[in-house]
N, CA, C and O atoms as a GROMACS GRO file, in nm:
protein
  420
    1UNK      N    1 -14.921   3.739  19.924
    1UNK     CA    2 -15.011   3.791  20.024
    1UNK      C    3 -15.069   3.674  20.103
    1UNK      O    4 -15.146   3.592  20.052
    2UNK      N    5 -15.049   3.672  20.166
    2UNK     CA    6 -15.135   3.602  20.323
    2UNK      C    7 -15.296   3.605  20.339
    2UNK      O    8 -15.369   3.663  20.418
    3UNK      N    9 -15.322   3.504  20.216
    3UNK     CA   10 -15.504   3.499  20.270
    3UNK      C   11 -15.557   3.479  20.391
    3UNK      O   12 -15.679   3.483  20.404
    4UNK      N   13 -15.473   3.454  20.502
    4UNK     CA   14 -15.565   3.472  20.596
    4UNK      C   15 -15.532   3.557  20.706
    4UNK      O   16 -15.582   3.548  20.818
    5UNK      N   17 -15.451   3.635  20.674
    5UNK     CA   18 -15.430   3.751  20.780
    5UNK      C   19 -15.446   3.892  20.758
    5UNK      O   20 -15.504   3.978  20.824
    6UNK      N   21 -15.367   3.896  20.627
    6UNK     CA   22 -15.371   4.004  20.543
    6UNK      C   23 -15.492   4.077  20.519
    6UNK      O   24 -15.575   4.020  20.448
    7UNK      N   25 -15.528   4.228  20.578
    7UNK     CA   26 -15.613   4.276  20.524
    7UNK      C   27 -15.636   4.316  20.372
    7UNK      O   28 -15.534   4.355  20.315
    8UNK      N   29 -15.762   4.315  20.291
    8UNK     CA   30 -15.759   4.355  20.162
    8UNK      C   31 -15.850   4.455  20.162
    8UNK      O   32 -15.929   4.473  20.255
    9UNK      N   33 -15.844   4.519  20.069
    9UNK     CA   34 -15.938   4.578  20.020
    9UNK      C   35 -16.005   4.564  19.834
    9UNK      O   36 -15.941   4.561  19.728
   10UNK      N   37 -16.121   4.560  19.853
   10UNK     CA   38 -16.192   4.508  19.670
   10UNK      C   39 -16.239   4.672  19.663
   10UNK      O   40 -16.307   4.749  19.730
   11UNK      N   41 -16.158   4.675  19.535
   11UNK     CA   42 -16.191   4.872  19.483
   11UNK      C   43 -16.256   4.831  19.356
   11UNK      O   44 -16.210   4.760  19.266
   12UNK      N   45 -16.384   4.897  19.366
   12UNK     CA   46 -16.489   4.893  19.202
   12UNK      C   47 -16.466   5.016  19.134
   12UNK      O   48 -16.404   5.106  19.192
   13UNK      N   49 -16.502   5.030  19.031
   13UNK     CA   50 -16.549   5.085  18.931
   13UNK      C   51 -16.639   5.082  18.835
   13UNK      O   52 -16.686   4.978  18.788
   14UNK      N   53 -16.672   5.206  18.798
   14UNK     CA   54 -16.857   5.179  18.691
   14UNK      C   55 -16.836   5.318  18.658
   14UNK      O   56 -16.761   5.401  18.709
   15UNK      N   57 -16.929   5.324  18.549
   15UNK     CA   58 -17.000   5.460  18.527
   15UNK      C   59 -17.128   5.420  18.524
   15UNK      O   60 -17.174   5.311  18.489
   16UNK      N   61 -17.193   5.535  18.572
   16UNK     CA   62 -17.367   5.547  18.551
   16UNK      C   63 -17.459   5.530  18.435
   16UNK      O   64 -17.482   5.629  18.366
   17UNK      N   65 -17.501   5.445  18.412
   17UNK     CA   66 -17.554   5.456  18.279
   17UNK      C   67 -17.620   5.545  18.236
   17UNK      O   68 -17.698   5.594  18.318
   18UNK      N   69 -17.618   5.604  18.099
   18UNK     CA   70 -17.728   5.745  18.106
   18UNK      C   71 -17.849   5.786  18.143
   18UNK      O   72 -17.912   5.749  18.044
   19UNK      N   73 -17.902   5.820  18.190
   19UNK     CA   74 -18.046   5.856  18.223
   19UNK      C   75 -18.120   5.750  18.357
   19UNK      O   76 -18.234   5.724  18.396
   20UNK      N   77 -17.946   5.703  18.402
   20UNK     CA   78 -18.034   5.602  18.504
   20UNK      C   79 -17.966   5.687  18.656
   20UNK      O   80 -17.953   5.614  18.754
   21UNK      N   81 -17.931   5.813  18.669
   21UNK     CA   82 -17.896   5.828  18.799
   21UNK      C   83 -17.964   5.864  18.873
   21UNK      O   84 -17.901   5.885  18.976
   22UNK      N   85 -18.106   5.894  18.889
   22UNK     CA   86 -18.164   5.887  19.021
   22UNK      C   87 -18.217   5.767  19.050
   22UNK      O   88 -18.226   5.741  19.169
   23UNK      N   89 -18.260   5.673  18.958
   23UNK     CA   90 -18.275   5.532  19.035
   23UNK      C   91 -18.142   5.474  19.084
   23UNK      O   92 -18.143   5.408  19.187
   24UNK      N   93 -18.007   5.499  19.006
   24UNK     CA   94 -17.901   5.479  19.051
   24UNK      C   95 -17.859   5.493  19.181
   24UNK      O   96 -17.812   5.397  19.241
   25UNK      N   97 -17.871   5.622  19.242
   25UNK     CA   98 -17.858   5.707  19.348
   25UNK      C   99 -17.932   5.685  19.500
   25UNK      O  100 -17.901   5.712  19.616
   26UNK      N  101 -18.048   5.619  19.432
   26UNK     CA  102 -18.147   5.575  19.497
   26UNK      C  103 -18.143   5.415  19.541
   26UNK      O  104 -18.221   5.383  19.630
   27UNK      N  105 -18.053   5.307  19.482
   27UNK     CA  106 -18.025   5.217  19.483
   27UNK      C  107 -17.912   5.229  19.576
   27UNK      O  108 -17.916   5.183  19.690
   28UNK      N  109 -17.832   5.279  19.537
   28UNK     CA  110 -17.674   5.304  19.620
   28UNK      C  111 -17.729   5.324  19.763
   28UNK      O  112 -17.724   5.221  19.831
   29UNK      N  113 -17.792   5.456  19.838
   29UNK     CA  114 -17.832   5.484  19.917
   29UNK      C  115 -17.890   5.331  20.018
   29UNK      O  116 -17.839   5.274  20.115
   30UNK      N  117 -18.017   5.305  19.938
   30UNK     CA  118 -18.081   5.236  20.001
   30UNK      C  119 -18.109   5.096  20.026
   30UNK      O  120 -18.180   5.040  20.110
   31UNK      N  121 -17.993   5.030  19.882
   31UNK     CA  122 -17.939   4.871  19.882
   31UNK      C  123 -17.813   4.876  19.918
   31UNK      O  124 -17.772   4.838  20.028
   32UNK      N  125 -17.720   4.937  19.799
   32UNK     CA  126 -17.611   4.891  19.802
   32UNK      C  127 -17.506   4.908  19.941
   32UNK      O  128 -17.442   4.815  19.991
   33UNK      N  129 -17.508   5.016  19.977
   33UNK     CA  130 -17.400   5.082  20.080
   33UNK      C  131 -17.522   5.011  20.239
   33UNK      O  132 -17.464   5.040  20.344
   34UNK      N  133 -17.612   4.962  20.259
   34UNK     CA  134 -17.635   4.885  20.329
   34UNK      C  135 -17.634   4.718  20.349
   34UNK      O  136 -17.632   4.669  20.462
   35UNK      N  137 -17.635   4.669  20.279
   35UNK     CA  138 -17.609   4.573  20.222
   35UNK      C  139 -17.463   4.524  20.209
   35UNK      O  140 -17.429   4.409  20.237
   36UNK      N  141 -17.382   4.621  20.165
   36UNK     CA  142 -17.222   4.628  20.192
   36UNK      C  143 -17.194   4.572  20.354
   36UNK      O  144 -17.133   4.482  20.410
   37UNK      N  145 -17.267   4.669  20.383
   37UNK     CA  146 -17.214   4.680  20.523
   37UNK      C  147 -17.280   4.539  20.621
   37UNK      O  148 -17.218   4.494  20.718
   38UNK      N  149 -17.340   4.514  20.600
   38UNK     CA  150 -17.439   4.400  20.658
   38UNK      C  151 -17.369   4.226  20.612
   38UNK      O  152 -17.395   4.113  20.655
   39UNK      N  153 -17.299   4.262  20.535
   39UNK     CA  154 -17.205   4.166  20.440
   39UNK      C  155 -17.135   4.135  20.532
   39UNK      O  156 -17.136   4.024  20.584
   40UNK      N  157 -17.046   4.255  20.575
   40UNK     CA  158 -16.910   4.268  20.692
   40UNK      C  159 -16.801   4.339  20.654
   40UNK      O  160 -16.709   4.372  20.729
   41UNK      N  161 -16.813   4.368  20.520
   41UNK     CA  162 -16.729   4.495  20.458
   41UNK      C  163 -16.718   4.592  20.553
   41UNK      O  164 -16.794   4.592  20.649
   42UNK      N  165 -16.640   4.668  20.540
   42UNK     CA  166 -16.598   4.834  20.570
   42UNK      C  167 -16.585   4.925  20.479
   42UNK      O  168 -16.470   4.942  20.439
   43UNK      N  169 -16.706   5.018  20.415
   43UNK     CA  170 -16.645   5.080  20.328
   43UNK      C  171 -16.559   5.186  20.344
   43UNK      O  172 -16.596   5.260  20.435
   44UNK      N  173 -16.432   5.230  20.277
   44UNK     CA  174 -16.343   5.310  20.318
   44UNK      C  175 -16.350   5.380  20.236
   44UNK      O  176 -16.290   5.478  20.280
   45UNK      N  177 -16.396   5.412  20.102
   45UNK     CA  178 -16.345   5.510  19.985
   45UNK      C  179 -16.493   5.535  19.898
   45UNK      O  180 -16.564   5.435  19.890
   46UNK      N  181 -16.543   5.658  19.834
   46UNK     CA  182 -16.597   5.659  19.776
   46UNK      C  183 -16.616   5.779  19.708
   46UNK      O  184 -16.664   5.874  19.769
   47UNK      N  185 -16.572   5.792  19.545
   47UNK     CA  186 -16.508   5.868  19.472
   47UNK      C  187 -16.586   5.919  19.362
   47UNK      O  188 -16.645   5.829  19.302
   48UNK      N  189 -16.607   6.042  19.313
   48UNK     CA  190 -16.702   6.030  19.210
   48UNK      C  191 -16.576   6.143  19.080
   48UNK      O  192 -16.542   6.260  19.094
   49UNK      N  193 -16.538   6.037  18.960
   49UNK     CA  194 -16.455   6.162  18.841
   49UNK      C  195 -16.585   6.252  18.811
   49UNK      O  196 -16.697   6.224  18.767
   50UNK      N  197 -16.501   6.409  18.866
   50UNK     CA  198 -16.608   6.498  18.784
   50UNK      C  199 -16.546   6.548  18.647
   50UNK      O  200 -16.606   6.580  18.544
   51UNK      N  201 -16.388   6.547  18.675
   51UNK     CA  202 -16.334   6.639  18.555
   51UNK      C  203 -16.227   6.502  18.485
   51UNK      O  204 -16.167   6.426  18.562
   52UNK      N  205 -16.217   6.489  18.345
   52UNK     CA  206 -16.146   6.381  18.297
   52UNK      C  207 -16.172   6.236  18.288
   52UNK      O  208 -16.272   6.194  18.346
   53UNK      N  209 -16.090   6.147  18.216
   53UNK     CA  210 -16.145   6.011  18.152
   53UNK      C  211 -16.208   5.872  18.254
   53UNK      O  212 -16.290   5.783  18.232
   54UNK      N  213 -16.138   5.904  18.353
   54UNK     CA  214 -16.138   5.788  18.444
   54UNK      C  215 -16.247   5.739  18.495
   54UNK      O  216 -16.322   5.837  18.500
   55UNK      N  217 -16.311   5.640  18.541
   55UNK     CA  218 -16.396   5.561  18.608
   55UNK      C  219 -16.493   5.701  18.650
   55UNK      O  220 -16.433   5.808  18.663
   56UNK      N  221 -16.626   5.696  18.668
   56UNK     CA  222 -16.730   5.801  18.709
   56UNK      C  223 -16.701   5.759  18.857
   56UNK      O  224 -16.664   5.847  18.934
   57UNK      N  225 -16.715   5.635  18.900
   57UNK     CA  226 -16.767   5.601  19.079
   57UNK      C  227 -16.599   5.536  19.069
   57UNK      O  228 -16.534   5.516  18.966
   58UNK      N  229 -16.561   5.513  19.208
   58UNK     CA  230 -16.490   5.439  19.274
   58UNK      C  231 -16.487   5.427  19.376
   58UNK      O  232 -16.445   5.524  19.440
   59UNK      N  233 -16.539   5.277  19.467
   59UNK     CA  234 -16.568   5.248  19.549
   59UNK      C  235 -16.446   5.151  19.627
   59UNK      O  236 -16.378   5.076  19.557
   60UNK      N  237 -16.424   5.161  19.780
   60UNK     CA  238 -16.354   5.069  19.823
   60UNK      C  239 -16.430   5.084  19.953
   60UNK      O  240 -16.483   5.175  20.016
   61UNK      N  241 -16.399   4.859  19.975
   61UNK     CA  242 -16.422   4.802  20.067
   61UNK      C  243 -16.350   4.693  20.150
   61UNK      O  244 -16.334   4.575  20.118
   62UNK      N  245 -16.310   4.754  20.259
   62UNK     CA  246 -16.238   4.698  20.372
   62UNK      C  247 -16.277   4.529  20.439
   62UNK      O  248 -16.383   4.506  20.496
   63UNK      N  249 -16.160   4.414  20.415
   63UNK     CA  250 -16.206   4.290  20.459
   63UNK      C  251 -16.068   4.262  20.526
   63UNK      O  252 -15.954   4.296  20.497
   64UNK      N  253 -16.128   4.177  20.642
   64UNK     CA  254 -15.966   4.149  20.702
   64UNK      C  255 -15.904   4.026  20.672
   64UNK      O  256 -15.828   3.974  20.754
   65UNK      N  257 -15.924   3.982  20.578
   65UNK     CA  258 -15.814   3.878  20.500
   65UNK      C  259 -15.911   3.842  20.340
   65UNK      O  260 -16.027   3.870  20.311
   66UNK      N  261 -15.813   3.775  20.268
   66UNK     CA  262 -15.852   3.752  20.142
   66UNK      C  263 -15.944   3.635  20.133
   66UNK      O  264 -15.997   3.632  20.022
   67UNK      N  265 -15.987   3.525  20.222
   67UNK     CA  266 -16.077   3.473  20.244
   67UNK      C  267 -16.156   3.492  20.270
   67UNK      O  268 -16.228   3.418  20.204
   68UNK      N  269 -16.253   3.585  20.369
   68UNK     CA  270 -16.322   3.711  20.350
   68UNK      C  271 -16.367   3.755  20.254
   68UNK      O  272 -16.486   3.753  20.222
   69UNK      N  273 -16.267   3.807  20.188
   69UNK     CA  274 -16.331   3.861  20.098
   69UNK      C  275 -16.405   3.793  19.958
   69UNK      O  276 -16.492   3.835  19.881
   70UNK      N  277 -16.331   3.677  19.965
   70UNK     CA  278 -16.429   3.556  19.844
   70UNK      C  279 -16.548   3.523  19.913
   70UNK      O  280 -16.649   3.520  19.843
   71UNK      N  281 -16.558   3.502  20.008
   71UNK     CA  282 -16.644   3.480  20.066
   71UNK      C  283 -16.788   3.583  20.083
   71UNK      O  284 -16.906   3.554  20.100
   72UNK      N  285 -16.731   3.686  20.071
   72UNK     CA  286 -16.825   3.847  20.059
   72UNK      C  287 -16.844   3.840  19.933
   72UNK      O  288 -16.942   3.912  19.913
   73UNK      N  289 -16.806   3.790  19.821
   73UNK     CA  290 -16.766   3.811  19.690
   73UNK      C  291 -16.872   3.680  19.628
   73UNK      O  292 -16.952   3.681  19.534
   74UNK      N  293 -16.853   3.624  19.678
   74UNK     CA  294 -16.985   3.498  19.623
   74UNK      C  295 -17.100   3.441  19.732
   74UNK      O  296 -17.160   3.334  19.721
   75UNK      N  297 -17.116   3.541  19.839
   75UNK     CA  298 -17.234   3.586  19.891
   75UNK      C  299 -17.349   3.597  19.808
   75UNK      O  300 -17.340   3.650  19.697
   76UNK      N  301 -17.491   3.537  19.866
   76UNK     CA  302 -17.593   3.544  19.822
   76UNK      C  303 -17.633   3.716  19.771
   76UNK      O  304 -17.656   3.778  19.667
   77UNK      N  305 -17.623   3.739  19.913
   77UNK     CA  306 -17.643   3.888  19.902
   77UNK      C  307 -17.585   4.000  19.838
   77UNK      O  308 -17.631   4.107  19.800
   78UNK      N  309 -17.457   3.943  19.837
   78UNK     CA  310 -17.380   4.049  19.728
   78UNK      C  311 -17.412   4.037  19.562
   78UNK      O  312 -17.416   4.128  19.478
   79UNK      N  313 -17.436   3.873  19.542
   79UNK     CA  314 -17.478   3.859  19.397
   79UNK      C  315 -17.615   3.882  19.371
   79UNK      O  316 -17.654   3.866  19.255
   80UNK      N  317 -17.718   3.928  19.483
   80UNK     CA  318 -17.824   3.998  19.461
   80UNK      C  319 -17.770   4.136  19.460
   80UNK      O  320 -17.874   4.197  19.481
   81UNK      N  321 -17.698   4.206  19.452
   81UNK     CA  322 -17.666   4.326  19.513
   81UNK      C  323 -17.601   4.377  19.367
   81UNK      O  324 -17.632   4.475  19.299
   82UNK      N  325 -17.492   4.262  19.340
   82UNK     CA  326 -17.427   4.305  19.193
   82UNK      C  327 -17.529   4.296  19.066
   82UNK      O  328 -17.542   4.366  18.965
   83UNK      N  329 -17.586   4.197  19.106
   83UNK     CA  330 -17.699   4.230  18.952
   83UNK      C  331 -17.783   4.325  18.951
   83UNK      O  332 -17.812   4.370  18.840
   84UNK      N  333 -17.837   4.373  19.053
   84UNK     CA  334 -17.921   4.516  19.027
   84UNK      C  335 -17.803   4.649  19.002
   84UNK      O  336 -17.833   4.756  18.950
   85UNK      N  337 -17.661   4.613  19.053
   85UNK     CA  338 -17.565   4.733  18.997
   85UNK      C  339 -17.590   4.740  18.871
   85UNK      O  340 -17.620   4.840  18.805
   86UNK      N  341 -17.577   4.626  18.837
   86UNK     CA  342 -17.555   4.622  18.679
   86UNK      C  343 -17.644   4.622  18.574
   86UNK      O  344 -17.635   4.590  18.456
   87UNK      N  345 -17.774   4.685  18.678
   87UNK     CA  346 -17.905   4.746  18.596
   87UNK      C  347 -17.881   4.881  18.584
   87UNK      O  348 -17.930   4.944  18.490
   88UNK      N  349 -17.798   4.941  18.682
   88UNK     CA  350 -17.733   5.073  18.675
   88UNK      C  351 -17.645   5.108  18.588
   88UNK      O  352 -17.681   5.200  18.514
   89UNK      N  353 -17.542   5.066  18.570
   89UNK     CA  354 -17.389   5.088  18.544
   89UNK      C  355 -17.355   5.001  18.460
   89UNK      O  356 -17.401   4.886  18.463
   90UNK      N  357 -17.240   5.055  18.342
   90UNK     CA  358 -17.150   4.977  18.294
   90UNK      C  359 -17.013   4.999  18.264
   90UNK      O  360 -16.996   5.121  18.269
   91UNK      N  361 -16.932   4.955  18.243
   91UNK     CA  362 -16.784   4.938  18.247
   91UNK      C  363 -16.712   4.911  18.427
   91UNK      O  364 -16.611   4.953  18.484
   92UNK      N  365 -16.824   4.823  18.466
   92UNK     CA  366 -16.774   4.756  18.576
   92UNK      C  367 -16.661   4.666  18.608
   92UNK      O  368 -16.659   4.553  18.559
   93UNK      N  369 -16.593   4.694  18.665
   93UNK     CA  370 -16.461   4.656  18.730
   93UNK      C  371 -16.411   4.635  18.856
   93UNK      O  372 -16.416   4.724  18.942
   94UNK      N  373 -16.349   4.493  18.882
   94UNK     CA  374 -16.351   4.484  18.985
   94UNK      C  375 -16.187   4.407  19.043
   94UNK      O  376 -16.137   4.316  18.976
   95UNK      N  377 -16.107   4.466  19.192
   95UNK     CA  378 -16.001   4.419  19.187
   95UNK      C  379 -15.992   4.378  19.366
   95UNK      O  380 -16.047   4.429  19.464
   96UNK      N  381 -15.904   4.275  19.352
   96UNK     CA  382 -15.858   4.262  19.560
   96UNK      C  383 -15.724   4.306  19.561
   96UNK      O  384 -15.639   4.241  19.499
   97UNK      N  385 -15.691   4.416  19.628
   97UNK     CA  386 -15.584   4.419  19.646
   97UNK      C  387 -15.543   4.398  19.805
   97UNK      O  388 -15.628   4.363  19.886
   98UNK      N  389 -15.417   4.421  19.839
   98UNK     CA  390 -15.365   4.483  19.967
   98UNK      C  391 -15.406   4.582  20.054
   98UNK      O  392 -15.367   4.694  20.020
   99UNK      N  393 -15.495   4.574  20.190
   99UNK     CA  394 -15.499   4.739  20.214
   99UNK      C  395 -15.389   4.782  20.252
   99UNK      O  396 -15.299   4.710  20.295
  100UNK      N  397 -15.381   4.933  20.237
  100UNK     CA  398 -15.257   4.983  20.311
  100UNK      C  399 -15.371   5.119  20.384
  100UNK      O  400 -15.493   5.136  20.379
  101UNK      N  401 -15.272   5.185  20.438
  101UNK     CA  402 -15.352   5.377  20.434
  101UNK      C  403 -15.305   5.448  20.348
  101UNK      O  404 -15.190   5.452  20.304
  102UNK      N  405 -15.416   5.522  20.317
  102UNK     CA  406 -15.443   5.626  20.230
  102UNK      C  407 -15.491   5.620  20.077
  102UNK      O  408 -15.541   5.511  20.046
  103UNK      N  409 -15.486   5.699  19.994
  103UNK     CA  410 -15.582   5.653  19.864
  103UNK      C  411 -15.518   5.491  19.792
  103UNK      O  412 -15.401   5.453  19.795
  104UNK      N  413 -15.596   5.444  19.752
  104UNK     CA  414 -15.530   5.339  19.670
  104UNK      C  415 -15.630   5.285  19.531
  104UNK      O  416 -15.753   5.286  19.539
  105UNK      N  417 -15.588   5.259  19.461
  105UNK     CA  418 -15.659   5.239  19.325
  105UNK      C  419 -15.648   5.133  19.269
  105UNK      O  420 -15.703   5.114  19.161
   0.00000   0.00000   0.00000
């Protein structure tokens, strides 16, 4: 892949920790998904498992090359951003892939 042309996309995963989803909800709203965006991300995907094992949330965010996205990735603001996730959530996961269109995981 071509770090500097290549668009990527970084797809998360978490579940909610128990008894924390309206501060959760309330965080997402009013830090996280602004804050994303203020970064320079694009968010493109946002998924919630209701039925079966898989990840509770899955999130994806749009960068137009893989330099970018390290760069979004060890941001001040994002590592203020990831440690209050992770007052929320656990079994956090995180990947860069390739964007393409349509779902991707």
């Amino acid at each position: 892949m071509d770090s500097h042309a290549t668009a990527v996309k970084i797809t998360m995963t978490w579940n909610i920790k128990p008894e924390s989803e309206q501060d959760y909800f309330e965080f997402v709203i009013r830090e996280l998904i602004p804050g994303i965006q203020r970064s320079g991300a694009e968010l493109s995907d946002a998924w919630a498992t209701v039925y079966g094992s898989g990840p509770q949330i899955t999130v994806g965010a749009l960068l137009p090359s893989l330099n970018r996205a390290r760069q979004f990735l060890s941001s001040p603001e994002w590592n203020t951003l990831y440690d209050r996730l992770l007052g929320f959530v656990q079994d956090y996961s995180m990947k860069i892939i390739e964007a393409r269109g349509g779902f991707q995981l």
